[in-house]
N, C-alpha and C positions, 0 to 999 in steps of 0.2 A: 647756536654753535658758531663757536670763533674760527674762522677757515685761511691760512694765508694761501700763495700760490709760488711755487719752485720752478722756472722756465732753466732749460739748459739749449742749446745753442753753438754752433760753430759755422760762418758765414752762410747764414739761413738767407740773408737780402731782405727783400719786399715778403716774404714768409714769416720771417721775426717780427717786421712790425705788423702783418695781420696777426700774428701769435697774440705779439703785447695788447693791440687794439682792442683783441677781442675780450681782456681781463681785466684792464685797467681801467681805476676811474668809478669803479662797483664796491668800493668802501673796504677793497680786501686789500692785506699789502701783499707787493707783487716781487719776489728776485729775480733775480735772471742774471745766470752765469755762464761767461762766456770763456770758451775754450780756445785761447790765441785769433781768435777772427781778423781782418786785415779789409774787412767789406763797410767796414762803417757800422757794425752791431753794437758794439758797444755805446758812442753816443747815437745811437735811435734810442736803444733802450734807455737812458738813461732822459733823453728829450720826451719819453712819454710816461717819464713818471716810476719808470722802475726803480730799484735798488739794484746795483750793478755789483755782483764779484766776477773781477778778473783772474782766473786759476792760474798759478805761477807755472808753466807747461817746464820749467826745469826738471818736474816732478813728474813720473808715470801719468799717463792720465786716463780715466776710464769715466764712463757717462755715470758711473757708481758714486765717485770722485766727486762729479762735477754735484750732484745730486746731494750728497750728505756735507758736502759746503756752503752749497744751497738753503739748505735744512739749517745747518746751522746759524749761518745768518739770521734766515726770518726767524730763526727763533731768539736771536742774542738782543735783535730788535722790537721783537712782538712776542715776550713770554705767554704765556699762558693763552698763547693756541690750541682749540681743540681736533685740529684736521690741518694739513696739509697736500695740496693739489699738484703734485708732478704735472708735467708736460710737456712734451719738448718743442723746437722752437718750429719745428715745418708743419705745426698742426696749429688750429683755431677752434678754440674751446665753443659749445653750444653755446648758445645764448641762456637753456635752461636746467643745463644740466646740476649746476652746484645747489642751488636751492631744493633740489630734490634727493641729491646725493649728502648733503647735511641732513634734510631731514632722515630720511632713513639709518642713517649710522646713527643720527641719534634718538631711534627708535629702537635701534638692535646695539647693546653695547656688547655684545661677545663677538663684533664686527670690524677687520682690523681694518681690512681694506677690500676697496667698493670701485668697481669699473663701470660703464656703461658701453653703448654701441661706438667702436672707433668706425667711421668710415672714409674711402679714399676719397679725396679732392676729384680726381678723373679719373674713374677705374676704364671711361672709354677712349683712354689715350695709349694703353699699350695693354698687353694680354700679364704681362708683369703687374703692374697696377690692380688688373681685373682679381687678380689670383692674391694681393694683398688685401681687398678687401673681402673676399672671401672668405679667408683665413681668419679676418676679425668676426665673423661674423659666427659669436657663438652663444649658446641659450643662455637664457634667466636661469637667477638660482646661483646654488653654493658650488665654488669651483677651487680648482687647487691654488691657481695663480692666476694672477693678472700682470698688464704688460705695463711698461715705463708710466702710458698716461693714465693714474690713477688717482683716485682721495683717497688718505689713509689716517687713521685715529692717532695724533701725536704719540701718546703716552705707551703705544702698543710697540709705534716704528723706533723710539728711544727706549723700549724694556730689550727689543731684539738687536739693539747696536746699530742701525739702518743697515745700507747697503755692503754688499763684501766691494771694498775697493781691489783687489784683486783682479776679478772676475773682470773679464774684458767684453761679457757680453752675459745673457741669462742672470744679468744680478737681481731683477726684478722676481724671475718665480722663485729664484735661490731664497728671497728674504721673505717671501711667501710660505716654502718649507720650514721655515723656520718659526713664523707666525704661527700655522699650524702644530707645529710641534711643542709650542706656550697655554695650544685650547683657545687659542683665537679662530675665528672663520674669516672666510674668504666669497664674495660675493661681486655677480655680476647682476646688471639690469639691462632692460631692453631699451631702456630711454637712450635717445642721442645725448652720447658724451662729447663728441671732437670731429672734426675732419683732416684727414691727413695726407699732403702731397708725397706720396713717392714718387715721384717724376722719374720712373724707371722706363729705362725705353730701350736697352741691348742685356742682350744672353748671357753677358760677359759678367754683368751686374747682377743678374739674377745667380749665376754661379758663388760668385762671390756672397751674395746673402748667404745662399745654402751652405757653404763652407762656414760662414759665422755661425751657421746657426748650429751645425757639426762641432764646431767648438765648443759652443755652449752650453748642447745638449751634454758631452765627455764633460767639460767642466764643474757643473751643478750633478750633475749622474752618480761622477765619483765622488763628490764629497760629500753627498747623503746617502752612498751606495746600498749601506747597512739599516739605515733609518727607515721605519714604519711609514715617515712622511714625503721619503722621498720619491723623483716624480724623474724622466725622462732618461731610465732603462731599456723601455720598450724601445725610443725612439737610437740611441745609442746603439741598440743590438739588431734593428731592420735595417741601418743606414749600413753596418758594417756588411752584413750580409747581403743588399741588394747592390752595395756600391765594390765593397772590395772581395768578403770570401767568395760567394758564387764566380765572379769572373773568373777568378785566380783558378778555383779549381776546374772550369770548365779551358781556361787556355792551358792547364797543365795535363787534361785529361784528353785534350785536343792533341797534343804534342807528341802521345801515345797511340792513340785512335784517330785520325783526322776526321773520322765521323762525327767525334761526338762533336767539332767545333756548331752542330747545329744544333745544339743545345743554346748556344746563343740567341736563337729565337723564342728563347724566355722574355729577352726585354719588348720587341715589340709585343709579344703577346702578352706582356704586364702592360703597357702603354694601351693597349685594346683595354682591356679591363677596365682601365681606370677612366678610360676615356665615355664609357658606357656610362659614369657617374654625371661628368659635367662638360663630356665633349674631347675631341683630341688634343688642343692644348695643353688643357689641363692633365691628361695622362703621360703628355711627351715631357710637361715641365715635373712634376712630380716623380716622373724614375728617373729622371738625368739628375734632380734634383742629391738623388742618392748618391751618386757620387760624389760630386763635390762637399757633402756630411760627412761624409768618410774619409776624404780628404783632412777635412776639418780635424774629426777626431784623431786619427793621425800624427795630425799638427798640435795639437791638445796632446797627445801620448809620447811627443819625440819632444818639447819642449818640457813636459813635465819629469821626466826621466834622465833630463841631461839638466835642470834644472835653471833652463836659463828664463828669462822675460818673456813674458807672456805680449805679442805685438796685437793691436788694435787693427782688424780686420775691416777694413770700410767696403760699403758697394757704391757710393756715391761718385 
């Protein structure tokens, strides 16, 4: 199996060239596209051997974007690829993942695309961290989507269009539903795929995820709202409920009753709960989380109504 590899990137530093170091040089060709960087990304990668696209940033820009010009490259260069290897640029691929994620897609051809285990660089450098490698860490077997760092079977990611450049964030399970919805599957393994630095280390940052991911969730939600295949309503309609209707109705029913404002002891008594699972952090970051979702969607529901640009949420 012919495999190239798609790096995206925006002043990643000494993280882009462990990214490059760890793919290059292994007989596969390698792109890597940079999103305006100003850190010297662009000649590292190109000093170690990449193929460099520059994205003209005149242009909306979404990691979607950067992805399926990416794609297009290695493929304008190396036709008759049979896989292509996303990755972005603050993660360093295993050492054995590809050789086993080739073999298996080309053991299963009704297989569009294949993830393995992401894990964090230091999950014991903040409790943000800890809770991102968590979150990767999910079973073997057939699953709805996978996340940006994946292999996917060419011919499958060009029958579905690739990625929605639209989509300012969730373009990854979006083009997943979509995979599925052609009779393609969707597959993870247990094998080490990548390591990934989220070098996350304030609350402010971790908000901001959750608000991206409130986006995202509203963004891919509605546009397969109606479809058999589609995938994060659940997530859309707990975010609204824990983050905005409960409150709302409980400060409005407070404003009437001042008793009932002890209804608000809902949230820490959700944080106890959840904290029974894997501890109190994790129950304090997971309902505050809900806010800032909600937020997100929100922001998702007032740009999409008034029609204007969709802006790129960063927590970095």
């Amino acid at each position: 199996m012919k495999t190239g590899l798609v790096i995206i990137g925006r002043n990643e530093g000494q993280r882009l060239v462990a990214c490059l170091t760890s793919v290059v040089g292994q007989g596969r060709p390698v792109v890597y596209v940079d999103s305006g960087s100003s850190d010297g990304s662009v000649e590292a990668a190109r000093r170690l051997g990449a193929e460099v696209v520059a994205l003209d940033m005149a242009r909306p820009f979404t990691a979607a974007r950067a992805r399926n010009e990416g794609f297009a490259r290695l493929n304008q260069l190396h036709p008759g690829l049979d896989a292509v290897q996303f990755i972005d640029g603050d993660c360093v691929m295993d050492a054995g993942w590809l050789p086993v994620a080739e073999r298996f897609l080309a053991e299963h051809p009704d297989v569009a695309a294949l993830a393995g285990r992401l894990r964090e660089r230091h999950p014991e450098a903040s409790v943000y961290n800890a809770m991102a490698d968590l979150e990767w860490s999910s079973p073997e077997g057939e699953t709805q989507a996978v996340g940006g760092v994946a292999l996917m079977r060419v011919a499958s990611f060009m029958a579905c269009g690739g990625f929605d450049e639209a989509l300012i964030a969730g373009e990854e399970p979006e083009l997943c539903v979509r995979l599925r919805a052609h009779g393609w599957r969707i597959w993870r393994l247990a094998n080490g795929m990548a390591t990934h630095d989220m070098a996350m280390t304030r609350f402010s940052q971790w908000l901001r995820r959750s608000r991206r991911a409130g986006f995202a969730f509203a963004a891919v939600a509605v546009k397969h709202w109606s479809s058999p295949q589609a995938i994060w309503k659940r997530e859309v309609l707990r975010a609204l409920f824990w983050g905005l209707a409960l409150p709302l109705a409980i400060l409005a029913l407070g404003c009437i009753w001042p008793v009932l404002f002890a209804l608000l002891l809902v949230y820490p008594l959700q944080v106890a709960r959840l904290a029974l699972r894997r501890g109190w952090a994790y129950g304090f970051l997971i309902t505050t989380a809900k806010f800032a979702e909600a937020a997100g969607i929100l922001s998702y529901a007032f740009q999409h109504i008034g029609g204007g640009k969709h802006q790129i949420i960063e927590h970095k």
